[in-house]
N, C-alpha and C positions, 0 to 999 in steps of 0.2 A: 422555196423549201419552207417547209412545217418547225416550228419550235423543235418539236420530236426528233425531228432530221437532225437537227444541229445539237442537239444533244448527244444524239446515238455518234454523232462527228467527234463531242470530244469526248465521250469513253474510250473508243478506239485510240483516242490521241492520249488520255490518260494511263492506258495498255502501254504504248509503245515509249512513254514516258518514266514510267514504273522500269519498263525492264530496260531503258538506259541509265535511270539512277542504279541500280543493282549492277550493271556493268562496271562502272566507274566506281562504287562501292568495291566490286571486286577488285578492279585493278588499284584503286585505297588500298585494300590491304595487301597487297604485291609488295606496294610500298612499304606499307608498314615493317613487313618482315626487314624487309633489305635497312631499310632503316633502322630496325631493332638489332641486328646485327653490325651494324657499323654504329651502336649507340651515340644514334641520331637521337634528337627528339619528335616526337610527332608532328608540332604545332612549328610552323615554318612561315612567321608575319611576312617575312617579305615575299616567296611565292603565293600564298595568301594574296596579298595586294594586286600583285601582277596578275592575277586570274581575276580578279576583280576588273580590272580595271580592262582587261582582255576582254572580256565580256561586253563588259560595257561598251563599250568600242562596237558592237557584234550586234546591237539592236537596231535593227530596222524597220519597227511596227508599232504597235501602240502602246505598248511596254517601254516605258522611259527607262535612262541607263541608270536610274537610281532601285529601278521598282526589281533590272534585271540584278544589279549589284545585293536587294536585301533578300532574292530569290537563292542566288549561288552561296550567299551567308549561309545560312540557313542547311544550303546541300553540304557547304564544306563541316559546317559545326557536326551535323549527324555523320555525316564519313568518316570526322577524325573518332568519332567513337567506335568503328569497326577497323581501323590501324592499330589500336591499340593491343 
């Protein structure tokens, strides 16, 4: 395969990427509601950790479980702004 090939590989992959972040964004703020009702707070360190750390556990390729831990950072901090 061509550079070109494997490029057009990960746009599709970045598609299918995009609209799993937006899912789980969605289901974010499912949460948030249920959580705003039962005056929860948003930011929740310890399930926080435990998805970390789940994750990390969950790497099987060239993606070390730090690289995957400062990726799902990253997804949690922008999510917790649509729980809000």
């Amino acid at each position: 395969m061509e550079i070109e090939d494997w490029r057009n590989r990960i746009d599709e992959l970045n598609g299918e990427i995009i609209a799993l972040l937006n899912k789980r964004a969605t289901y974010a703020t499912e949460i948030g509601k249920l959580k705003k009702a039962r005056g929860l707070p948003v930011f929740d360190a310890a399930r926080e950790q435990a998805v970390l750390e789940r994750v990390a556990s969950m790497t099987r390729g060239p993606l070390t479980p730090e690289s995957i831990k400062s990726i799902f950072q990253a997804i949690m901090i922008e999510t917790r702004k649509v729980e809000d």
